[in-house]
C-alpha positions as CSV (number, residue, x, y, z in Angstrom):
1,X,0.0,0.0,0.0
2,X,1.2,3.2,-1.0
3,X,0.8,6.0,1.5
4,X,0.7,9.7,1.0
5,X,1.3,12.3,3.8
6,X,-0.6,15.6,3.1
7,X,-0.3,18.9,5.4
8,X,-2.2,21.8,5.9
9,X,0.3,25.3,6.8
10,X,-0.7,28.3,8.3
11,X,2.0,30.9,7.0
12,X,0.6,33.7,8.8
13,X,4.1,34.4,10.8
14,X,5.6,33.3,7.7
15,X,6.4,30.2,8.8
16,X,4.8,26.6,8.2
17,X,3.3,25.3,11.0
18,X,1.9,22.0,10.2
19,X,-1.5,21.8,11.8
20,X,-3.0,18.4,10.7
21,X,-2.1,15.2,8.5
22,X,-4.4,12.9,7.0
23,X,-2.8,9.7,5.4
24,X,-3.8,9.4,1.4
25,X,-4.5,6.1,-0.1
26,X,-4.4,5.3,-3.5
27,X,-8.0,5.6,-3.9
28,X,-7.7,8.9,-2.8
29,X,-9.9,8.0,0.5
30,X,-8.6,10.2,3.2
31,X,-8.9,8.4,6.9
32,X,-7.4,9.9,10.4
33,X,-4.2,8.8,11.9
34,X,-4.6,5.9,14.1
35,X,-6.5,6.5,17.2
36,X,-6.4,4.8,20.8
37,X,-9.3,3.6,22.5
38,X,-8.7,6.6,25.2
39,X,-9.1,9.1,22.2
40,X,-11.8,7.4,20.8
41,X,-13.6,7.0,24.6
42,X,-12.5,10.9,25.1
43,X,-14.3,12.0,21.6
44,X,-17.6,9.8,22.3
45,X,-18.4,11.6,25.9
46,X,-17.4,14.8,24.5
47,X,-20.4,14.2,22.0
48,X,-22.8,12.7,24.7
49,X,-22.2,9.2,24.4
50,X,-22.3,6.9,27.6
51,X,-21.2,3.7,28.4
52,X,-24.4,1.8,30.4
53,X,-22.9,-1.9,31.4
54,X,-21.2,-4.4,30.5
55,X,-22.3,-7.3,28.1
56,X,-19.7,-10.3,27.3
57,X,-16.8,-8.6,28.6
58,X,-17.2,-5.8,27.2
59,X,-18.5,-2.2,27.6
60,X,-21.9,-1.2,26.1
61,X,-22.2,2.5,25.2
62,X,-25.1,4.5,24.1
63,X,-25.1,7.1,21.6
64,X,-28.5,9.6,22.4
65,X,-27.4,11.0,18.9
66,X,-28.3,8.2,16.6
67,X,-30.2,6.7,19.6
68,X,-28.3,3.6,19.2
69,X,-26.1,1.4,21.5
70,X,-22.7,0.0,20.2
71,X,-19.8,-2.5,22.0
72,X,-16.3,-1.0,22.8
73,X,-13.0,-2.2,24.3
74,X,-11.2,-2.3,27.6
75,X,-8.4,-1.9,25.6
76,X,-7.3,1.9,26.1
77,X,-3.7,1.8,25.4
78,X,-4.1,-0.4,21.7
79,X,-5.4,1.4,18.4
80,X,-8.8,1.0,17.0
81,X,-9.1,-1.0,13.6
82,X,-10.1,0.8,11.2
83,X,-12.9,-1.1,10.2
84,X,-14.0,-1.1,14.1
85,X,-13.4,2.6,13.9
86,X,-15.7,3.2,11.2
87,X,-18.4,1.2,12.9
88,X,-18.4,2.8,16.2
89,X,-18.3,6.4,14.0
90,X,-21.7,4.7,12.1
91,X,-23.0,3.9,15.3
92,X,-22.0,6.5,17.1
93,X,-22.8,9.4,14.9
94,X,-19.2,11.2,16.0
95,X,-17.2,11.6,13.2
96,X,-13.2,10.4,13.8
C-alpha cells in the first residue's frame, strides 16, 4: 500500500506550521491517523455518548445521537481497527 502524507500550513508568521495530517490512499480515501481507545472514549463523551454496562466482557455505550447502543474495548492503550473505527463512528454518529 502506498501512502501519501498531506499537510495543511498556516503561513501567517511566515512560517509553516503543520497543523493536521491525514494519510492518502491510492483511492484517494482520506482516513485519520490511528487513534487509541482513550481518544476514541474521550471523543464519544465529548459528543454525549455513555457507556451503560457491560455485556460479554465488554462495555456497552449509548449514543442519544443516533439513539443507538454499540460494544467498545477495555483496551485503552491499543489502536482501534479501522474497520471497528468506522463502525463505532456509524454507530455513534461522531465523526473520527
Amino acid at each position: 500500500m502506498e501512502y501519501e502524507y498531506e499537510t495543511e500550513n498556516n503561513s501567517e508568521n511566515g512560517r509553516s506550521n503543520i497543523l493536521n495530517y491525514f494519510i492518502r490512499i491510492k483511492n484517494n480515501t482520506i482516513f485519520a491517523p490511528p487513534m487509541k481507545y482513550s481518544e476514541v472514549e474521550r471523543k464519544l463523551q465529548k459528543a454525549g455518548c455513555y457507556e451503560v454496562r457491560e455485556m460479554n466482557g465488554h462495555p456497552l455505550w449509548y449514543c442519544p445521537i443516533t439513539n443507538k447502543y454499540f460494544k467498545m474495548s477495555h483496551h485503552k492503550s491499543k489502536e482501534v481497527a479501522k474497520g471497528t473505527l468506522k463502525s463505532i463512528s456509524n454507530d455513534s454518529g461522531v465523526k473520527f
